[in-house]
N, C-alpha and C positions, 0 to 999 in steps of 0.2 A: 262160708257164711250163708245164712238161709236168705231165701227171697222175700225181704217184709216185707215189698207189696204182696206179693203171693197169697204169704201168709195172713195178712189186716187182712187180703179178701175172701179167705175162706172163713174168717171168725164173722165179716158182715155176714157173709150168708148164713150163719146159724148165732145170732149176734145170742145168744141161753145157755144156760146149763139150771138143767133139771135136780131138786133139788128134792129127795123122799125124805118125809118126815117118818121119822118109827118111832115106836112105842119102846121107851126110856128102860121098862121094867114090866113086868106083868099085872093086869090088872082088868077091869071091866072097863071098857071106854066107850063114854057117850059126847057125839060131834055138837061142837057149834053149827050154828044155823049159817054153814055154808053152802055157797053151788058155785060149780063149776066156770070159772070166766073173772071170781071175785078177786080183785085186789086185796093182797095184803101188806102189814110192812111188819118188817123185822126191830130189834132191838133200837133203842132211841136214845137221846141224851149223849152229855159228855164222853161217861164212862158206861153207854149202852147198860143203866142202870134201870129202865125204861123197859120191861119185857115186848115181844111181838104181839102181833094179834092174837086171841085166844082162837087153836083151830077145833077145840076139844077139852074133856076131862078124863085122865084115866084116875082108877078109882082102885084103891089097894088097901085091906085090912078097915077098909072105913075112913082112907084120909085119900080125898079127893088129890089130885096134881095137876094145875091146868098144862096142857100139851101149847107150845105158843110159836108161832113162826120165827125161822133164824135168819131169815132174808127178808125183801123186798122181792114182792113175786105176784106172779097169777097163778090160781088155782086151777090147773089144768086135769087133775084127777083125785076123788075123793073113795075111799075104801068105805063106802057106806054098807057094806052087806056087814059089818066089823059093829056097827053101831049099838051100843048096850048089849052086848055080846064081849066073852071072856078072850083077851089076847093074849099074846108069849112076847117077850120083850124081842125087841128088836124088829117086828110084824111092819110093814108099811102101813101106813094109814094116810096120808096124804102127799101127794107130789106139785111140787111148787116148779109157778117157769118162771126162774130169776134173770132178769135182761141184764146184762154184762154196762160194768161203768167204765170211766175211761180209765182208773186207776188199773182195775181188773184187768183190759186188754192189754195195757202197759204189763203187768206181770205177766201176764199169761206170756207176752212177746219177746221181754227181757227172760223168761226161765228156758226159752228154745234157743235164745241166739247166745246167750252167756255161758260161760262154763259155769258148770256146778260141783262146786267142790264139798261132798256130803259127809254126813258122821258116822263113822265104821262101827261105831255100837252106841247102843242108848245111855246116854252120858248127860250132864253141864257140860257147856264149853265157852271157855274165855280168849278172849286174844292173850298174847303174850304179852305183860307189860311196855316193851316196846313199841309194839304194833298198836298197842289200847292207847296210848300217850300221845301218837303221829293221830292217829286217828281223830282225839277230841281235840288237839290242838288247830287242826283243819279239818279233814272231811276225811272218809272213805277212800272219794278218788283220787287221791293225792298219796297214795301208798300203793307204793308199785311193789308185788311180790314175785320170787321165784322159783323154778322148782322148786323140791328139795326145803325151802326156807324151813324154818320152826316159827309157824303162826298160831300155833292153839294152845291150850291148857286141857287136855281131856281130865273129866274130875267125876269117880264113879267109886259108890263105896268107900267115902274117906280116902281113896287112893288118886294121886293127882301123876296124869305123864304127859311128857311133850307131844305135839301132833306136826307133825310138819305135812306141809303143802306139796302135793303133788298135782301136776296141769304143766297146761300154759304158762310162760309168764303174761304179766297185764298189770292193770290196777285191781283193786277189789270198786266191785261197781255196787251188790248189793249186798245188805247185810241181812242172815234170815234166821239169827237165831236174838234170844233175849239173856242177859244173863240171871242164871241162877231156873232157868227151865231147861227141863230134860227132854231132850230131841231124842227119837227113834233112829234107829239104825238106818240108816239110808235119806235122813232126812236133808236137805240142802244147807250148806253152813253160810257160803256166801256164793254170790256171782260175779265171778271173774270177768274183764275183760280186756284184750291185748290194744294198747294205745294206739296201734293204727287204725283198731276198728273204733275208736269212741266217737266220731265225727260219725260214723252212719247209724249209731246207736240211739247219737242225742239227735239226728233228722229224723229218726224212729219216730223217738217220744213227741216231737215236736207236730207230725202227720198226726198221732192218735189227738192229741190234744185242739188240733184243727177241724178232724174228718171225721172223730166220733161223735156220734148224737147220740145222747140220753132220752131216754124213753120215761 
């Protein structure tokens, strides 16, 4: 099992992760009137219907596209030498320093101490109606799986096959897919964990939720 103090205290010391904006598609981009140190925020609303700050225009065949931030961040570097000047997609143009929430350290902490049981090729994937049924009739943690089990529905091409579980046994702690979106090969399906660990899992959550300060 890893050490979460340890660990809470190497993510305080670098409580960010840097966040480069690139250029979408190829175009002429000309900045908003940013400098270096400014506040921005990301996506807003309900359903983040709400775009971010404007950080920019890139400018294609005559139809301008505003460039807009995807976080809540500082402006720590702007590619101004790029300014009304032709770019190739994918170019940086801005780097954002997004301060970590408490939800964020909670995954970041739960995706190292959990097992992760990920998806062997880029597919849908569904629990197995058993599993889906326990599941919304309580919760997640209350379905304990095993080796070996048959917990998935992989569905790729019109073609649907069983997926069974291989780990630890445990409960299922997290769930990281949606259904009817198609996850990458390697992408995490859920996070397992073995029920003598949930008591130092949930004093986990319960430290981030006391000890982290939002900025």
């Amino acid at each position: 099992m890893i050490d979460i103090s340890e660990l809470l205290d190497a993510i305080k010391s670098s409580p960010y992760r840097e966040i480069v904006v690139a250029a979408p598609h190829t175009g002429r981009m000309s900045f908003a009137a940013l400098e270096t140190g400014m506040c921005v925020h990301g996506p807003q609303g309900q359903w983040k219907e709400m775009p971010g700050t404007t950080l920019g225009t890139l400018e294609r065949e005559g139809n301008p596209k505003p460039i807009c931030a995807p976080e809540n961040g500082e402006i720590c570097r702007i590619h101004k030498e790029l300014d009304g000047g032709f770019v190739e997609a994918g170019a940086p143009l801005v780097v954002l320093r997004h301060m970590l929430t408490r939800d964020e350290v909670q995954r970041i902490i739960l995706q190292k101490t959990l097992y992760l049981f990920r998806a062997p090729e880029r597919a849908k994937y569904y629990f197995t109606p058993e599993t889906d049924k326990k599941i919304r009739a309580t919760d997640a943690h209350s379905v304990t799986i095993r080796d070996g089990m048959e917990l998935f529905i992989m569905s790729r091409m019109k073609r649907e096959v069983p997926l069974h579980y291989a780990g630890p046994d445990g409960v299922i702690y997290e769930i990281y897919f949606k259904y009817n979106e198609n996850l990458d090969a390697g992408a995490p399906l859920i996070g397992v964990c073995p029920r003598d660990h949930l008591h130092v899992i949930q004093d986990m959550i319960a430290r981030v939720q006391t000890e982290w300060t939002e900025t």
